[in-house]
Structure formats: C-alpha cells, structure tokens
Biopython code that builds the backbone (N, CA, C, O; Angstrom):
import numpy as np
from Bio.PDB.StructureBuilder import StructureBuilder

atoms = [
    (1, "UNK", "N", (71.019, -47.272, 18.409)),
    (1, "UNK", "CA", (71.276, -45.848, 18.403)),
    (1, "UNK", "C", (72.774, -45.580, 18.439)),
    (1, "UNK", "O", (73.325, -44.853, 17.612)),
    (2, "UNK", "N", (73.511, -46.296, 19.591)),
    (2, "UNK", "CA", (74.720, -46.231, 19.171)),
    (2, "UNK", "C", (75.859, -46.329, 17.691)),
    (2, "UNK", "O", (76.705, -45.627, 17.138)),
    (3, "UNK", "N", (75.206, -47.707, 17.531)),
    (3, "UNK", "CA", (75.465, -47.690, 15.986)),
    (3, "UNK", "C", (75.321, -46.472, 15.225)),
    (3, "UNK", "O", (76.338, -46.101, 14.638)),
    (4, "UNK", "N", (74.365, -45.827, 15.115)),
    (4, "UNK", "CA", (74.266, -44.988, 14.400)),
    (4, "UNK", "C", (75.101, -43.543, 14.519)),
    (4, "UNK", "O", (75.506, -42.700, 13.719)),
    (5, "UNK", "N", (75.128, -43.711, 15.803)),
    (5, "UNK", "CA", (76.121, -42.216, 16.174)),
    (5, "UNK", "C", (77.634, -43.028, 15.625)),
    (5, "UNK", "O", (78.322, -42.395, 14.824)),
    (6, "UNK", "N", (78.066, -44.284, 16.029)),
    (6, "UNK", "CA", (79.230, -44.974, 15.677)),
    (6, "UNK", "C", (79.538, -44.373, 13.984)),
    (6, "UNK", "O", (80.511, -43.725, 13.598)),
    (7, "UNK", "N", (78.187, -44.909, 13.083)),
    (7, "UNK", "CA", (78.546, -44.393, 11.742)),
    (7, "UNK", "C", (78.559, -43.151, 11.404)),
    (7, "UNK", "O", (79.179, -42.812, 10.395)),
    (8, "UNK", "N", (77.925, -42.288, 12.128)),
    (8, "UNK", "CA", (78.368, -40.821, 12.181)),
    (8, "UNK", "C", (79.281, -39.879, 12.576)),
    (8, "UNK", "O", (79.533, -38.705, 12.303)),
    (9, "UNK", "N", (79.737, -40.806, 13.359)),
    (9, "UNK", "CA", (81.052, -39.778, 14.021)),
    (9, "UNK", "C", (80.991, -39.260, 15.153)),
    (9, "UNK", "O", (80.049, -38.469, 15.120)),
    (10, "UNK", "N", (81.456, -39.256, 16.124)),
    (10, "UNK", "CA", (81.485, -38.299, 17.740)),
    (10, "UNK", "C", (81.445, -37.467, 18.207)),
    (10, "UNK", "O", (81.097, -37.041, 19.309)),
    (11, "UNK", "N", (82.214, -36.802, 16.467)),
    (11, "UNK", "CA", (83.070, -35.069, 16.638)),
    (11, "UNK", "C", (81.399, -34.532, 16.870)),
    (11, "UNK", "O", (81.132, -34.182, 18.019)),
    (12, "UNK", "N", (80.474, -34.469, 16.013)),
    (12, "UNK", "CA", (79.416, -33.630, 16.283)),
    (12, "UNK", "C", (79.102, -33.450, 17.751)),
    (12, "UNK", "O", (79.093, -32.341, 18.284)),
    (13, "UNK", "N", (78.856, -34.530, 18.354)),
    (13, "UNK", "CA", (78.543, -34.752, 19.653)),
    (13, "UNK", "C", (79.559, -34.042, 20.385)),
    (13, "UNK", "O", (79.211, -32.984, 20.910)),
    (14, "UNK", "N", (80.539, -34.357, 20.495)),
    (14, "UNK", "CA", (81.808, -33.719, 21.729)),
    (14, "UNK", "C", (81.976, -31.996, 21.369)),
    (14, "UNK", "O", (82.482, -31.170, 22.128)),
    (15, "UNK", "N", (81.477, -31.763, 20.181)),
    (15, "UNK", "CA", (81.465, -30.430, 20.199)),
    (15, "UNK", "C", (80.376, -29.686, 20.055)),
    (15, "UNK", "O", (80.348, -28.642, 19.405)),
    (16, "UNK", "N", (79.372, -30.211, 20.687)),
    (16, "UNK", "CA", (78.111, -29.791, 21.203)),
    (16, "UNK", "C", (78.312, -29.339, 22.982)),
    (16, "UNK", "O", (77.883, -28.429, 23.693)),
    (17, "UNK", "N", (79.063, -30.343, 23.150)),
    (17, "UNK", "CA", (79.436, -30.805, 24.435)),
    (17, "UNK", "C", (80.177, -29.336, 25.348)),
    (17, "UNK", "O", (79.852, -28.545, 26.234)),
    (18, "UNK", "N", (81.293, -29.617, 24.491)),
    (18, "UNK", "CA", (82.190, -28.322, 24.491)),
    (18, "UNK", "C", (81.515, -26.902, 24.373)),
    (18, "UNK", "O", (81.982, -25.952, 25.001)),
    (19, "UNK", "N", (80.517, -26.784, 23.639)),
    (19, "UNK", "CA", (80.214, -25.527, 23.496)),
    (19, "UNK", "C", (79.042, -25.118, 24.689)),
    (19, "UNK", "O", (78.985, -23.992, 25.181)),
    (20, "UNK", "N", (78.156, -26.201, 25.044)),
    (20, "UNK", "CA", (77.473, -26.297, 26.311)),
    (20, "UNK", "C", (78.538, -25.871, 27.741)),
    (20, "UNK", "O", (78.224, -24.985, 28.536)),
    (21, "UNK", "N", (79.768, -26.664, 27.847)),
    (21, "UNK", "CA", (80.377, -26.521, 28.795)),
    (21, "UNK", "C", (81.287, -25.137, 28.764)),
    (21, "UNK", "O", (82.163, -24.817, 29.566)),
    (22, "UNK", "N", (80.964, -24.634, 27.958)),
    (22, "UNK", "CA", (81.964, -23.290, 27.583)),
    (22, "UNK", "C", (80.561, -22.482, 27.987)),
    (22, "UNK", "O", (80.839, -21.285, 27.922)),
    (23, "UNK", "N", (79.391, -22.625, 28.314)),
    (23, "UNK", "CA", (78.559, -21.715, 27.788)),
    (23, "UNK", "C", (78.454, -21.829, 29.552)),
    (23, "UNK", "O", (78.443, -20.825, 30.264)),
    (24, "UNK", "N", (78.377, -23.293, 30.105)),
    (24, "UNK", "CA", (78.283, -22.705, 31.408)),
    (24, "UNK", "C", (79.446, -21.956, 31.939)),
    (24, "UNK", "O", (79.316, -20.842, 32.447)),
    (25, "UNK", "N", (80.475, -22.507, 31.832)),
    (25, "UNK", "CA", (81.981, -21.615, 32.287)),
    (25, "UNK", "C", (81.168, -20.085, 32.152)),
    (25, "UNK", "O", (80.541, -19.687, 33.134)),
    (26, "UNK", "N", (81.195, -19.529, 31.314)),
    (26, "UNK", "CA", (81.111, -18.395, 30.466)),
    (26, "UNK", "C", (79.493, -17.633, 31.911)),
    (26, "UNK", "O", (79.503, -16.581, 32.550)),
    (27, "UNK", "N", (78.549, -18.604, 31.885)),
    (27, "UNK", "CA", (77.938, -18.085, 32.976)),
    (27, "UNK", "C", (78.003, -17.629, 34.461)),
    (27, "UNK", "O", (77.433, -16.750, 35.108)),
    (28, "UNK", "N", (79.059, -18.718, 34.779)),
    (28, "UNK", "CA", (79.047, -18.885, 36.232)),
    (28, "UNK", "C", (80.422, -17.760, 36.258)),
    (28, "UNK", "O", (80.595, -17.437, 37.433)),
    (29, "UNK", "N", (81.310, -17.159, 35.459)),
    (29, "UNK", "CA", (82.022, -16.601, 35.275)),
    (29, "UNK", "C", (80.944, -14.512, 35.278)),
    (29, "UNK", "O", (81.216, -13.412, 35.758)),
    (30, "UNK", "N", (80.462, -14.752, 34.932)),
    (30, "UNK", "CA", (79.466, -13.683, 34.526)),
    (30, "UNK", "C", (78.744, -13.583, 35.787)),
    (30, "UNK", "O", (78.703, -12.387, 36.075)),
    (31, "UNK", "N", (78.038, -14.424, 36.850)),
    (31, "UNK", "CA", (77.655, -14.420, 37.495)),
    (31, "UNK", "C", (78.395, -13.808, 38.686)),
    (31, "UNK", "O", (77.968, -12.851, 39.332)),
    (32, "UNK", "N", (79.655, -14.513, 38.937)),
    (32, "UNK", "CA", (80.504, -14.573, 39.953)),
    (32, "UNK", "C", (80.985, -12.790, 39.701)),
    (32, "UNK", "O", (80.696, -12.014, 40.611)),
    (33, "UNK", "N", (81.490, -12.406, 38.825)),
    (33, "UNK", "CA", (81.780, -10.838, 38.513)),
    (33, "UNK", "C", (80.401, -9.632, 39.415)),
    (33, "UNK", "O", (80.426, -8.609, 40.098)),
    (34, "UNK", "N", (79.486, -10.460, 38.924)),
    (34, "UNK", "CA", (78.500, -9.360, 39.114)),
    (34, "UNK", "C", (78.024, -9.697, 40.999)),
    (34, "UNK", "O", (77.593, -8.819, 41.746)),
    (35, "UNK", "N", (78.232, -11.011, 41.362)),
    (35, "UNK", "CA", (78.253, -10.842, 42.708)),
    (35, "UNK", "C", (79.336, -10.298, 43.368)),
    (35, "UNK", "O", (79.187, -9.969, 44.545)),
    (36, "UNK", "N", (80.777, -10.093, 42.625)),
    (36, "UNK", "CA", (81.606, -9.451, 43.382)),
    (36, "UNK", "C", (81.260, -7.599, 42.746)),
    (36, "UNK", "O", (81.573, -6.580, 43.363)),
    (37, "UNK", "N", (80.783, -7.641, 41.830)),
    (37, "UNK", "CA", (80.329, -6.128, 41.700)),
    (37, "UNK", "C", (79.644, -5.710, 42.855)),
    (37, "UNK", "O", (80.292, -5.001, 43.624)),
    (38, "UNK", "N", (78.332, -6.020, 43.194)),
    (38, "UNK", "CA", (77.638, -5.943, 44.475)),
    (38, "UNK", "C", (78.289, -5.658, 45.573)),
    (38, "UNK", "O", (78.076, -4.640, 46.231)),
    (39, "UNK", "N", (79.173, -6.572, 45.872)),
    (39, "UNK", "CA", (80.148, -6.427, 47.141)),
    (39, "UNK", "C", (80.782, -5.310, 47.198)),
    (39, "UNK", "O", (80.721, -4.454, 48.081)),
    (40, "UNK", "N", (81.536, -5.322, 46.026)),
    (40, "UNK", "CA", (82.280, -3.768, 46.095)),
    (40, "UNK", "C", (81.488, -2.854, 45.975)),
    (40, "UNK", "O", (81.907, -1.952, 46.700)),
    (41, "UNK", "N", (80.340, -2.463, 45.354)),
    (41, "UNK", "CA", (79.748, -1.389, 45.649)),
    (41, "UNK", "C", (79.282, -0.956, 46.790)),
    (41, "UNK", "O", (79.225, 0.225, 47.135)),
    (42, "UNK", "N", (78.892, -2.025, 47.488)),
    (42, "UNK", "CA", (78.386, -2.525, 48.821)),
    (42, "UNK", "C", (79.535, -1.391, 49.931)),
    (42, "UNK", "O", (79.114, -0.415, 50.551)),
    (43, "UNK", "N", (81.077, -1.899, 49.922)),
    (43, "UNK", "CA", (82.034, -1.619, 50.175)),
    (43, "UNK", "C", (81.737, -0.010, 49.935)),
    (43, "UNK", "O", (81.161, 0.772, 50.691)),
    (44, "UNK", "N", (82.194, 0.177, 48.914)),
    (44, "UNK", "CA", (82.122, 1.965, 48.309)),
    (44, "UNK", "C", (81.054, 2.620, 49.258)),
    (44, "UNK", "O", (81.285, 3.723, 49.753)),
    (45, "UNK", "N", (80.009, 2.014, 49.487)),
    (45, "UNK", "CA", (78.764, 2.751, 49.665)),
    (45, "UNK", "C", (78.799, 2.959, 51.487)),
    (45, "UNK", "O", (78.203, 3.840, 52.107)),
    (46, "UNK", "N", (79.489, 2.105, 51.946)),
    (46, "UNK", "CA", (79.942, 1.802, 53.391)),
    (46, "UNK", "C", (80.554, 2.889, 53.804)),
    (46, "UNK", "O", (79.982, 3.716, 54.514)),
    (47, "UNK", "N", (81.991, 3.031, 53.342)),
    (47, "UNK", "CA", (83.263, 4.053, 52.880)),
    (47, "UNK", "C", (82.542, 5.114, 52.939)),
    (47, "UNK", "O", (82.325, 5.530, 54.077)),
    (48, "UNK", "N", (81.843, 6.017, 51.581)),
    (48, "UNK", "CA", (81.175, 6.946, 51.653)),
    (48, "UNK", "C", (80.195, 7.657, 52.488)),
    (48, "UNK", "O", (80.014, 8.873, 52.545)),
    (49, "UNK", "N", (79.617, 6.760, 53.099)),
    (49, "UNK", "CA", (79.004, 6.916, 54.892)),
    (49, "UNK", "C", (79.757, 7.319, 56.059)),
    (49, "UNK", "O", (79.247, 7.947, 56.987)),
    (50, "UNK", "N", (80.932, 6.970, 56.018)),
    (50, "UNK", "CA", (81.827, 7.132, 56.847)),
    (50, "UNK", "C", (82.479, 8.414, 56.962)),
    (50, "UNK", "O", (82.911, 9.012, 57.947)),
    (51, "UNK", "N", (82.459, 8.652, 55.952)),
    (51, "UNK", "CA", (83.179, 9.917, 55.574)),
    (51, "UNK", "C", (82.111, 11.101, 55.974)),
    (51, "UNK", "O", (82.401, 12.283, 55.787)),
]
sb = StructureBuilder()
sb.init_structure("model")
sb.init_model(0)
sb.init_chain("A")
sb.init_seg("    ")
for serial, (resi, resn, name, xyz) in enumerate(atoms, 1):
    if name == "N":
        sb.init_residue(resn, " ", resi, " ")
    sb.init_atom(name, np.array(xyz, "f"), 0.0, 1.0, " ", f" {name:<3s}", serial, name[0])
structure = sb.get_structure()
C-alpha cells in the first residue's frame, strides 16, 4: 500500500490532511466564540438586573 501511495505522490494525502486540520481549527474556533457569546450575554443580562 505504501508503494502505491509512494507512486502516487503525498501531496494528495497532506492536503487532505490540511484541510481536515483547518476544518477542526475553524470549529473549535466557532465553538469557543459562541461559548464566550453566552458568557457575555450572561454578563449583560446580570447588569440589566441590577439596574
């Protein structure tokens, strides 16, 4: 099997790779926003009680 990826080339592979690892970045990035959205609204909604 190796062989065969050997005669094919890597690039396909490493930029499968890349686009997987961009896709998690891209999630945990998306994720992390929307748990700090929460918070701050969280915040706002605290604030506005107070008042």
């Amino acid at each position: 099997m190796r062989t065969a990826l050997r005669l094919l080339g890597d690039d396909g592979a490493s930029m499968v790779e890349y686009a997987i690892l961009a896709s998690l970045i891209a999630a945990v990035c998306i994720a992390i926003v929307a748990l700090i959205g929460i918070n701050v609204e969280n915040l706002f909604d605290a604030a506005n009680k107070q008042l």
